[in-house]
C-alpha positions in Angstrom: 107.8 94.3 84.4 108.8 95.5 88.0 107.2 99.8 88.3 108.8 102.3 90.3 106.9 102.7 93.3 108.6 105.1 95.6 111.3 107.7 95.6 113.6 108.8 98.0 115.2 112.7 98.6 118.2 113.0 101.0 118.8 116.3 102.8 121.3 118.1 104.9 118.9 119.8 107.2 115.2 117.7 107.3 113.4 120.5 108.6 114.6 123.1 105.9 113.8 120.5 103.3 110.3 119.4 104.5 109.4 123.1 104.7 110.6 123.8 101.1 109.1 120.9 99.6 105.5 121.2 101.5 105.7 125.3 100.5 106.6 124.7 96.7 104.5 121.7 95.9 102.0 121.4 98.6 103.5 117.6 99.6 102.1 116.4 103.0 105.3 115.5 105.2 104.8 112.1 108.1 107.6 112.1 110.8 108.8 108.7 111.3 111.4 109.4 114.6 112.3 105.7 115.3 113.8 105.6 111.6 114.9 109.4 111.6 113.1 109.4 107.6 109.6 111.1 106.5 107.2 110.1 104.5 106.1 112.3 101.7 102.5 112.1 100.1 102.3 113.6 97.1 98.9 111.8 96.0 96.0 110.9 97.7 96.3 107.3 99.2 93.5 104.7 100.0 92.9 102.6 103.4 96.3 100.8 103.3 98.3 104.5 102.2 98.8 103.1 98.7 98.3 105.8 95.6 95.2 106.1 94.3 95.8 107.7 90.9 97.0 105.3 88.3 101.0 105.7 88.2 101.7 108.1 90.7 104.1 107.3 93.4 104.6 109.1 96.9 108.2 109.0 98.8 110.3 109.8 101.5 113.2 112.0 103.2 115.9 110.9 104.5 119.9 112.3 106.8 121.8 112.9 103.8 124.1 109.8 104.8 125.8 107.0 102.4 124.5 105.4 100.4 122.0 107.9 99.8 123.6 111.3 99.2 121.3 112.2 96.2 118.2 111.1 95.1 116.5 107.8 94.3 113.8 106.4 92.8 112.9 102.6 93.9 111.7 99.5 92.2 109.0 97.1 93.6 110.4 93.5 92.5 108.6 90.1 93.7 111.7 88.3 94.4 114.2 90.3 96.6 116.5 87.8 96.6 116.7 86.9 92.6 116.9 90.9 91.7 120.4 91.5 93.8 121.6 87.8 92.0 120.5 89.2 88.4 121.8 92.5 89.6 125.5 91.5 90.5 124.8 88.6 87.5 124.9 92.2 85.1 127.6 93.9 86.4 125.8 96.2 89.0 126.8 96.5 93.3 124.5 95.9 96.4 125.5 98.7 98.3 123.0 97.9 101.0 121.6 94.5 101.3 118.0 93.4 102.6 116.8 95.0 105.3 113.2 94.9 106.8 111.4 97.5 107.1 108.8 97.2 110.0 105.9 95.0 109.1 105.5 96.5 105.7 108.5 94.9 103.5 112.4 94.5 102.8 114.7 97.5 101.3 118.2 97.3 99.6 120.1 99.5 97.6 122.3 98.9 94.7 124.9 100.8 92.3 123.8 100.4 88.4 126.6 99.9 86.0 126.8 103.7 85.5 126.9 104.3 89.1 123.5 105.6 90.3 122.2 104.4 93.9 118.8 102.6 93.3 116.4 101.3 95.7 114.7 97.8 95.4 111.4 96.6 97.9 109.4 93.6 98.8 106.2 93.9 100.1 106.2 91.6 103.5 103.2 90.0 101.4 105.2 88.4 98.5 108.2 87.5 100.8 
């Protein structure tokens, strides 16, 4: 069964966001510049900034920009490139194919059949 491991929270103006988010919920906000997205911890992580508490997942912000104009939450799947198959195989839309993401893994996005954006990822490890 492939989890959801990550979720992602578009905004018009990043540094109204962050400071909403981190003043409501107490998140802890990482600048990424190069990508123009920021992390967001919302759990303690261990040595390789993976969750430590059983089923909790931290995130990221993001321009408000196509495909992702609201939120989404992201699926970790083994097999990038059988997920987008089965995907389009069932009726749903790659809206953003593979993409790697620095030395960590690969991202895409696809439309479900009822039209929601959802992330997939790799871990560079299982690729």
């Amino acid at each position: 069964m492939d989890k959801v491991v990550h979720f992602e929270i578009p905004a018009d103006d990043l540094e109204r966001a962050q400071k909403f988010y981190k003043s409501v919920f107490g998140w802890e906000m990482e600048q990424f510049p190069e990508m123009e997205y920021m992390m967001i911890r919302t759990t303690p992580v261990d040595e390789n900034h993976m969750p430590v508490e059983p089923g909790s997942i931290n995130g990221g912000m993001l321009k408000r920009q196509r495909p992702v104009i609201a939120p989404v939450i992201t699926i970790a799947v083994r097999d990038m490139e059988s997920a987008m198959k089965n995907i389009k195989k069932m009726g749903g839309e790659l809206v953003r194919g593979k993409m790697q993401v620095g030395d960590m893994g690969y991202a895409a996005y696809f439309k479900d059949t009822e039209g929601n954006i959802i992330g997939l990822w790799q871990s560079i490890d299982q690729g």
